[in-house]
N, C-alpha and C positions, 0 to 999 in steps of 0.2 A: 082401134088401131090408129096411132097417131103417126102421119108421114111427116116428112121435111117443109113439104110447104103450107102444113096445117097453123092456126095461129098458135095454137097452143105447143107448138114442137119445141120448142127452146127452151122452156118452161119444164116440159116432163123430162126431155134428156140430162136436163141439170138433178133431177132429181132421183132419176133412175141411177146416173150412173157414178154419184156421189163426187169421187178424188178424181177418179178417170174421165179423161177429155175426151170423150167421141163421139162421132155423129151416126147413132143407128141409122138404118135404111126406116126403121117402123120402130113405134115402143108401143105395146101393149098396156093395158090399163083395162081397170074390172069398170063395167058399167054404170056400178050403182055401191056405195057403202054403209047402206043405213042398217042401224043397229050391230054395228062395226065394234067390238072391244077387242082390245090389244092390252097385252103387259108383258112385261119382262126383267130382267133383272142385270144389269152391267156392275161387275165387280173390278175395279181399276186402282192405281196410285194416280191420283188427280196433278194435273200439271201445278207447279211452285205459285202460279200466281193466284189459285185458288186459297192457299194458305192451309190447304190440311196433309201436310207433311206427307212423312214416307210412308204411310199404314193403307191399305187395299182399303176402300170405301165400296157403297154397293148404293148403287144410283136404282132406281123402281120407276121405268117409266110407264106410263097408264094413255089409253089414249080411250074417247070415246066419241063414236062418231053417228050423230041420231038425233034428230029435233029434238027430242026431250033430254034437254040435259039436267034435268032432276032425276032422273033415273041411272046417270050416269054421276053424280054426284054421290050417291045413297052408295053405289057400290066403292068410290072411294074413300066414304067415312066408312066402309067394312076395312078397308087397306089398312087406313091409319089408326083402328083400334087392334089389326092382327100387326102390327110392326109401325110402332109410332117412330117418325122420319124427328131425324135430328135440327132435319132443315126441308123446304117443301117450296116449290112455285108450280101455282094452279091457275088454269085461266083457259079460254079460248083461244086457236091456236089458227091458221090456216097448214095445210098440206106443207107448202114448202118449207114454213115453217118449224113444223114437227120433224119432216126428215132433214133439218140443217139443227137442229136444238145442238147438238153436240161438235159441228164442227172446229171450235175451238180449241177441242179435244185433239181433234187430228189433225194438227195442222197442215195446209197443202204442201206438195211435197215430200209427205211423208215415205218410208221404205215402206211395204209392207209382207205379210204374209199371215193367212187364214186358215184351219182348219175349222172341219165342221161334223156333228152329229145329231143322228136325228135318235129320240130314245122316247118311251113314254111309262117309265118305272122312276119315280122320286124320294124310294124309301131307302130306310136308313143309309145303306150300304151307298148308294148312287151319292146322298149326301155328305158322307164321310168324305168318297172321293173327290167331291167339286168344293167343298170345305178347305181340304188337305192342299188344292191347289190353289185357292185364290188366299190361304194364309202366307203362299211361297212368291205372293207379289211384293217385293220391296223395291220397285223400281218404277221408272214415270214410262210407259211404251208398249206394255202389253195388256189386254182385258178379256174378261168374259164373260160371254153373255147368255144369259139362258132363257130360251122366246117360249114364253106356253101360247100356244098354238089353241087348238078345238076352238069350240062357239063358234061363229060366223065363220072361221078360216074351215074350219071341220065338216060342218054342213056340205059345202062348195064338192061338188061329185067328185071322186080321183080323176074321172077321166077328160074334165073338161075345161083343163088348167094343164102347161106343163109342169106345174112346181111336181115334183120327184116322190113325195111321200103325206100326204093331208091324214095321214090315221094318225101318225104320230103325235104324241101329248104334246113333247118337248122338242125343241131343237138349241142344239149348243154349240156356240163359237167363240171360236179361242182365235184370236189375232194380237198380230205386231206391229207399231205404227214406229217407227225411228228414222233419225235422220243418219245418224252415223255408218257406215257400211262395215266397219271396225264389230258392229251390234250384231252382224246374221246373222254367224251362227249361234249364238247363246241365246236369243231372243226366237231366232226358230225352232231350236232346239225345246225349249220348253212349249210351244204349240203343239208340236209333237207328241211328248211324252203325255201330254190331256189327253190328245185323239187317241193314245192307244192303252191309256187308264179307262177311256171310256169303251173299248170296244165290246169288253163283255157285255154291255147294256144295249149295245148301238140297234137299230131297227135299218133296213134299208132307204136307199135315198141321199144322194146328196147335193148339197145346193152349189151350183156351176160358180156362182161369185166367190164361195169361198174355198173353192179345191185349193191345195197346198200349189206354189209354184213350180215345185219341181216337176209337174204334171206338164209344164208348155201350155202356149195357146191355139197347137196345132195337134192333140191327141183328140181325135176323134172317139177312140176307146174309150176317154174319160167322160165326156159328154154321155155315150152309150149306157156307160153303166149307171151316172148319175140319172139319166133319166128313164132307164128303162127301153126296152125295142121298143114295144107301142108308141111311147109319146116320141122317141127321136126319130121317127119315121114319118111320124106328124109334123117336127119341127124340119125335118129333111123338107119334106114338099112346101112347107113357110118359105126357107132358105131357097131354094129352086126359085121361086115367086119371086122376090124381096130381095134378094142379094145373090144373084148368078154368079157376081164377078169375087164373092166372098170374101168384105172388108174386115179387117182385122182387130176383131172385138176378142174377148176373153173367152177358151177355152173353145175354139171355135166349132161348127158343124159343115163339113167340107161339103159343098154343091155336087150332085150329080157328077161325073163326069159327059162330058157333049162330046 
């Protein structure tokens, strides 16, 4: 648990909380990452100055975090013989690093709005529909992303973590980054229609950063369901502890009453 006046606070709240400017009371952080793999998949229209037009690209990020990185190597010469990349940068990376790789992308600023699902079925049917949707990107401001999860994230107990659902294979988000306000509704609009192409598949769970906005950042309810009784009762007595006076973070979990 990292407080405000730890050295390292300024450092993880920049990285926790991406676009959003605020000062948690605590950010949490796992102990240890070794033998750490991540991948996923971001399907976007790349901003003009990249130079590849109007056409959805599909970015593969990989990350591997483990002294041996010949073993994390081997697994990404398996990547690039199942989907040889058109283009690739590989290297060593630090933390903050890796979570800012994309800010370019978004730039500050940005409007946004997220949808999100958790699902662990990848067959045909699932990819028709996540196909059918990112061929309906011809614009520079909305992406999607599809995180496979298990190995180290899966191991980790359900119940010793608040993240909302660890059985799940997959998790997918569909976001809006724009500047225009002229953009909401049609750019939310289509976040929308994903989350609810996806529901036949969807497993429980959902992740508090990217609940839709129309939710507030004062639905208690939303928090409830996303995380279940157990863990928001958990995260209830955090809050009590940590933030009585209940600063005004996203989607918040209202303190006891005194």
């Amino acid at each position: 648990m990292i407080e405000p006046q730890d050295p390292l606070y300024e450092e993880a709240r920049a990285v926790w909380n991406g676009m959003v400017n605020v000062h948690p009371r605590a950010v949490a952080r796992t102990a240890a990452g070794e033998h750490v793999r991540s991948g996923g998949g971001t399907i976007l229209v790349l901003q003009p100055e990249f130079g590849m037009g109007d056409e959805p690209w599909m970015i593969v990020g990989f990350a591997w975090v483990a002294d041996d990185h010949q073993a994390g190597l081997k697994l990404l010469e398996q990547l690039r013989l199942e989907a040889p990349p058109d283009q690739e940068e590989v290297g060593a990376t630090s933390w903050v690093g890796w979570q800012g790789a994309m800010d370019t992308v978004f730039p500050k600023g940005s409007r946004g709005y997220w949808k999100n699902v958790a699902f662990s079925s990848l067959d045909q049917e699932v990819i028709d529909v996540l196909v059918g949707l990112a061929s309906e990107l011809t614009w520079q401001g909305t992406g999607i992303d599809v995180h496979h999860l298990e190995g180290a994230f899966g191991r980790v107990p359900e119940v010793a973590t608040a993240f909302p659902n660890r059985s799940a294979r997959y998790w997918l988000n569909v976001y809006g980054f724009w500047h225009d306000p002229s953009e909401d509704d049609r750019l939310t609009a289509f976040a929308r229609k994903a989350y609810a192409l996806m529901q036949p598949f969807s497993e429980e769970g959902q992740y508090v950063n990217f609940l839709g906005a129309e939710l507030g950042p004062h639905d208690a309810d939303a928090a409830r369901r996303a995380y279940g009784q157990e863990k928001y009762q958990r995260l209830l007595a955090l809050k009590d502890r940590y933030d009585p006076q209940s600063l005004p973070p996203h989607h918040n979990i209202p303190p006891t009453p005194v």
